[in-house]
TIPA-227157 format. One record per residue: x, y, z of N, C-alpha, C in turn. Coordinates in steps of 0.001 Angstrom, whole numbers, plus 500000, padded with zeros to 6 digits. Example, Ala and Ser with C-alpha at 12.3 -4.5 7.8 and 13.67 -1.06 7.14 Angstrom:
# residues 2
513190494310507800512300495500507800513200496700507800512850497750507080513670498940507140512900500030507870
# end
This chain:
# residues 270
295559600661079252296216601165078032297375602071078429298130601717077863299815602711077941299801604348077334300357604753077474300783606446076972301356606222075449302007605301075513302119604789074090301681604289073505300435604081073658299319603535072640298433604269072253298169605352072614297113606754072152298079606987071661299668607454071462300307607835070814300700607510069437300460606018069672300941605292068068299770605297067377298491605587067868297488605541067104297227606473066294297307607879067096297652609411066615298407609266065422299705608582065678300717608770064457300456608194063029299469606946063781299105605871062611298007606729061891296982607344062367296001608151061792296426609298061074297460609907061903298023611214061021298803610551059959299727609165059510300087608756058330298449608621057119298192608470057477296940607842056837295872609314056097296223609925057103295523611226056639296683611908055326298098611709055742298631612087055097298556611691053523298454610401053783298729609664052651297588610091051637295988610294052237295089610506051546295163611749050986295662613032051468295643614197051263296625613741049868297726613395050224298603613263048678297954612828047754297225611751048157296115611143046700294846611695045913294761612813046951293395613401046542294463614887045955295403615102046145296166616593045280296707615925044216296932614393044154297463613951042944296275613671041647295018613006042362294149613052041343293449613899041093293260615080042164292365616199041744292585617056040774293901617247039898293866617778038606293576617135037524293224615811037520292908615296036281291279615183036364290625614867037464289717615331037775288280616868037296289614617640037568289272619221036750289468619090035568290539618460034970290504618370033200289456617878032554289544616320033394288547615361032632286701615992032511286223616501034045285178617939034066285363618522033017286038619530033111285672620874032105285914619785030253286315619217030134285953618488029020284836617864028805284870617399030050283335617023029539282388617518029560282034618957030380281613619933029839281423620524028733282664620600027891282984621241026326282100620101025755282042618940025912281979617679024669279713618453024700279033618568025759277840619327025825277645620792024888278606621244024698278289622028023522279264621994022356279885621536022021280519621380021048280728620095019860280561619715018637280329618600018104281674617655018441280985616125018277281820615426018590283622615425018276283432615907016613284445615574016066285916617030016664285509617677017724285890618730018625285845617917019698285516617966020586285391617706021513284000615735022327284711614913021983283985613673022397283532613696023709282773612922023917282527612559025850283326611576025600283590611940027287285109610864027609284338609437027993283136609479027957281778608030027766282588607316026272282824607988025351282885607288023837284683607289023816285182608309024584286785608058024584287613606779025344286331606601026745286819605533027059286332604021026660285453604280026002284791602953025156286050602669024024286394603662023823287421603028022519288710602944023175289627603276024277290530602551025238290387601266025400288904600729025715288505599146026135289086598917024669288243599439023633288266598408022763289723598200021838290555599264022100292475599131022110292264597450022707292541597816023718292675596990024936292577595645024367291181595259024087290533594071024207291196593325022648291218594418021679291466593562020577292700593117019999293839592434019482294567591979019466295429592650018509294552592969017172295141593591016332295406595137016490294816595701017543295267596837017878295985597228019105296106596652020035296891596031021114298415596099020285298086594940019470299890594818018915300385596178018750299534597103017985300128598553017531300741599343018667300164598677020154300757599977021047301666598699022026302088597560021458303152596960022376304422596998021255304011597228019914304975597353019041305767598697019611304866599421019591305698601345020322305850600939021323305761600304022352306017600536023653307795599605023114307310598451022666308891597790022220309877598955021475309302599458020830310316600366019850310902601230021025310027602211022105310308602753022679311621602495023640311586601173024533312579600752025707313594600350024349313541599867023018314453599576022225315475600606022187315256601595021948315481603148021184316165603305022813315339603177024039315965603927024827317050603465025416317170601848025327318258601082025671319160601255024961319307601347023973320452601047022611321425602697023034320326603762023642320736605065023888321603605084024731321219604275025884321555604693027516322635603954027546322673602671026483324268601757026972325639602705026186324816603142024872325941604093023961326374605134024460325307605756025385325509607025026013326505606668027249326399605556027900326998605485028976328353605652028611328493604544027631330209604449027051330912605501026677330362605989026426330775607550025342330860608425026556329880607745027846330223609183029169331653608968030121332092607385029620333013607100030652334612607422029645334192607079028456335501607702027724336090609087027478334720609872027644335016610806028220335008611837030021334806611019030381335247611063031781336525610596031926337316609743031328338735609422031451339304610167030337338999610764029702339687611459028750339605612690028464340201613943028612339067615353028059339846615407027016340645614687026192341031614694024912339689614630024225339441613362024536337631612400024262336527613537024499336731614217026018335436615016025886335108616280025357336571617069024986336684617753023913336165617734022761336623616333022334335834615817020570334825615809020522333907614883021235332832614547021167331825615556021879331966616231022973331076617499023497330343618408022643331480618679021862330175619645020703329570618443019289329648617880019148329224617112018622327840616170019333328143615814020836326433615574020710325683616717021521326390618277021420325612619260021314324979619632020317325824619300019425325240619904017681323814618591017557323865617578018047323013616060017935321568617117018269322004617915020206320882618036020527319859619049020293320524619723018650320079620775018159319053620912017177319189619413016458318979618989015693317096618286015951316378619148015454314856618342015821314534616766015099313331616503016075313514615148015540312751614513014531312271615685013499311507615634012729313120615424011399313873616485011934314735616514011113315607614915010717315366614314011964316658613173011995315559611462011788313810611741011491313281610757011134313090611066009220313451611984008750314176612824007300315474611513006980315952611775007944317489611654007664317117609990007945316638609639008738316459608154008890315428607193007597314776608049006830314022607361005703314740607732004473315922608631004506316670609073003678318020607100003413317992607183004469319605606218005012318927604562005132317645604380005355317660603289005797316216603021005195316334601588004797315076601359003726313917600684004931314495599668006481313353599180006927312961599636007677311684599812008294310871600546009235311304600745010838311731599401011486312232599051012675313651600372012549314759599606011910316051600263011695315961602056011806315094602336010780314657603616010779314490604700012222313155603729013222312481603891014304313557603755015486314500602966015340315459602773016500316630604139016064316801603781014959318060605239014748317443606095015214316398606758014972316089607875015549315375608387016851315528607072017565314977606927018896316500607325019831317259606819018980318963606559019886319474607767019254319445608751018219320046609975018172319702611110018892317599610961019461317423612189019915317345611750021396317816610340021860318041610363023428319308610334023718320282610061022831321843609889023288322419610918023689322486612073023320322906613364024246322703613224025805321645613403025677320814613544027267321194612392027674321368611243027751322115609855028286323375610221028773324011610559027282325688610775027791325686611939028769325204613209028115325562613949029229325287614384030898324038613290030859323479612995032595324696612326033043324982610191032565325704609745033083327198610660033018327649611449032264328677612099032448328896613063033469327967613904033977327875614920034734327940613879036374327213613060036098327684611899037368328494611530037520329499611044037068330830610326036838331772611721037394331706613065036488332583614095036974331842614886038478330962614485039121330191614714040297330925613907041535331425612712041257331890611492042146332943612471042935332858612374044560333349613195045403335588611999045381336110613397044996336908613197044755337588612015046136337712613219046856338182612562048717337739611120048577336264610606048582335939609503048852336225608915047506336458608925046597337327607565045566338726607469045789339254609005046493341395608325046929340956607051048180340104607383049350339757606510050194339934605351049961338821604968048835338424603370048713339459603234047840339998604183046548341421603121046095342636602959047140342607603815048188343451603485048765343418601898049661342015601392049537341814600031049915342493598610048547343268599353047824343426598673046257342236597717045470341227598096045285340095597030045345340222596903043828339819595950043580339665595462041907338543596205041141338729596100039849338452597079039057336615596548039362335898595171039124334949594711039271334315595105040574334982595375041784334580596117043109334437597341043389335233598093042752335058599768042530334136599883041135333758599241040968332927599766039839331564599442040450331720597954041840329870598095041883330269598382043572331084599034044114331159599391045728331383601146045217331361601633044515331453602830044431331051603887043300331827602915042029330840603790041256329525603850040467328732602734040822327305602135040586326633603170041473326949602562042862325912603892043836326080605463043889327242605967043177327746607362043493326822607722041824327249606762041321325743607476039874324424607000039376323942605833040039323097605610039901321666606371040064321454607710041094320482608350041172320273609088040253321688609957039251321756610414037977321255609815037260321382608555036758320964607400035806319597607168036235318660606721037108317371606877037510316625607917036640316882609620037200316753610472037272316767610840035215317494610569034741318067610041033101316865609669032477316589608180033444315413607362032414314683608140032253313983608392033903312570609299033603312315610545032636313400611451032772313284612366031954313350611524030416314103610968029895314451610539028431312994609490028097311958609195029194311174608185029058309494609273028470309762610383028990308643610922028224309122611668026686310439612122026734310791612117025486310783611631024298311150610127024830311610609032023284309831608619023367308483608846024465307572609147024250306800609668023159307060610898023111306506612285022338307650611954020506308445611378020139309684611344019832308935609758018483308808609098019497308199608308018512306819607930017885306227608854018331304925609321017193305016609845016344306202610775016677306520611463015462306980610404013918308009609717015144308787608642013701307842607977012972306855607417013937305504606748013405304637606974012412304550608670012700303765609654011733304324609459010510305245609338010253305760609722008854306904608539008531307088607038009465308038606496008514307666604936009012306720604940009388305526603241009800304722603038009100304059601838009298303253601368008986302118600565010124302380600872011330302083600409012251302586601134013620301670600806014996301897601703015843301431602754016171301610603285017924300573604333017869300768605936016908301771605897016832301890607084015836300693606877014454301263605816013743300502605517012765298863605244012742298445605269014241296881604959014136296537606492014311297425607229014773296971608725015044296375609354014183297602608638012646297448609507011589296112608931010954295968607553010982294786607283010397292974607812010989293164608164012401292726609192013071292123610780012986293514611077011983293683612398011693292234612460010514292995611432009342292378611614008383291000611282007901290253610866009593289081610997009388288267611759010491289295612780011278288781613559011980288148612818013422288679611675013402287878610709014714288667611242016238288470612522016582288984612888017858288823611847019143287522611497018990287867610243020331288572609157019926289297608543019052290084607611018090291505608556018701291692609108018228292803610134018575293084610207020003292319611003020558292668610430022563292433609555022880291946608019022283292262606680022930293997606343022521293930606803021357295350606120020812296180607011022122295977608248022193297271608962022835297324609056024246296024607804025003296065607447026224296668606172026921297107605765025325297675604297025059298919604732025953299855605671025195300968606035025797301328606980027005300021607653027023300254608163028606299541607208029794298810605745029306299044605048030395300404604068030497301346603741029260302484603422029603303326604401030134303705605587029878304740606613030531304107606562032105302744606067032679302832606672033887303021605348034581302977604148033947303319602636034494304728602341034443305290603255033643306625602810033201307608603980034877306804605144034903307416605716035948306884605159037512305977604714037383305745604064038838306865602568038777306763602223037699307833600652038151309744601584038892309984602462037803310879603235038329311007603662039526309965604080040113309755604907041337310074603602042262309279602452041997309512601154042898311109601061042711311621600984041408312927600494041628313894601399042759313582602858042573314010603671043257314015603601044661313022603140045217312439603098046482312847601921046652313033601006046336313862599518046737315390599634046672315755600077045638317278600320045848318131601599046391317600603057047142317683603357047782316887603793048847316607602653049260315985602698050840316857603062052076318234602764052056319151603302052579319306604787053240318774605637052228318774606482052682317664606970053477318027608088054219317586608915055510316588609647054702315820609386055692314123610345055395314306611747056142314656612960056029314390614091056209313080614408056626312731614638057927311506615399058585311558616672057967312211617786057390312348618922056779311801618304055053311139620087054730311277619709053391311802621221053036312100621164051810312735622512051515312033623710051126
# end
């Protein structure tokens, strides 16, 4: 056996240890939650506190049945709807004003005043303006994420290191080549960085709309929830969406990790 083979083994074992230590600090707080709840559910009546035995029986039965299934792929659709319709409007609105501070003058306090505005206030304003349910649910999915869209991809765009864009125009490259040799990768980690945050938002954002302007969806099973006090009904519905927000950020994380792999792994951490 070589000197380098006790060595790679060491390294291979110390990855491995590593890896486990991360998995056991990542699940060990839900761990302590899910405990001391279920603790509480031993002295306290159901309609307080359920065992997570009867909370997760009614997850399966989301799951399994069709007609309630639809309610949380309908929100999950409304959701990427709302957030797409945001992120392409937001983008546009970040590059017109990135070429313009005529443009970013106008519009700056205006989707400041947007992000002032709660979103209780603007699903009001959306059953006020618009008679169908969908229409309703998307307007107000795309008013309370479009700020935060525009002004991420904007802060990227005015971030782009000056020196290195005279460089590459000084190569005269076409407008279709500087847009995906330079300015795709110089903002794309902004835009990443965008979804995730705006992805637990338009989250929390459309239960609300649900609550008060559906007929369907997890908002709307909440409320029917409410009104009979069915607390384990209530944390199945609202595990619906915190197991999409945490599937929706691991596919991200993959995209992340596939499209910049490029970069250098730092032995330092800060």
């Amino acid at each position: 056996m070589t000197m380098s083979e006790p060595q790679a083994a060491r390294g291979a074992t110390k990855a491995r240890g590593a890896i486990w230590r991360r998995a056991f600090s990542y699940i060990l707080p839900f761990v302590v939650v899910a405990s001391l709840w279920q603790i509480a559910s031993l002295f306290f009546p159901p309609f307080l506190f359920p065992s997570l035995i009867d909370v997760f029986k009614r997850c399966f039965g989301i799951l399994v049945h069709w007609d309630q299934l639809s309610d949380v792929l309908a929100t999950v659709g409304r959701i990427l709807a709302g957030l797409a319709g945001a992120f392409f409007i937001g983008a546009a609105l970040a590059v017109v004003m990135a070429r313009s501070q005529s443009a970013n003058r106008f519009l700056s306090p205006i989707l400041t005043l947007f992000q002032g505005i709660p979103a209780l206030s603007w699903v009001v304003f959306a059953i006020i303006w618009f008679h169908g349910i969908e229409p309703r649910i998307f307007f107000i999915m795309v008013m309370t994420t479009l700020p935060a869209f525009t002004f991420q991809v904007l802060g990227a765009l005015q971030g782009m290191s000056r020196d290195l864009t005279e460089m590459v125009m000084s190569f005269r490259p076409t407008r279709a080549k500087l847009f995906r040799v330079m300015i795709i990768p110089a903002i794309l980690p902004d835009i990443m960085t965008a979804w995730k945050v705006n992805l637990g938002n338009a989250s929390r954002v459309v239960v609300v709309a649900e609550l008060v302007g559906a007929t369907g969806g997890v908002g709307y099973e909440l409320l029917q929830q409410q009104q009979v006090f069915d607390m384990a009904g209530a944390l199945a519905w609202t595990l619906q969406l915190v197991f999409f927000v945490l599937i929706a950020q691991a596919v991200l994380t993959f995209i992340e990790n596939i499209v910049f792999r490029y970069r250098a792994v730092s032995e330092r951490t800060l």
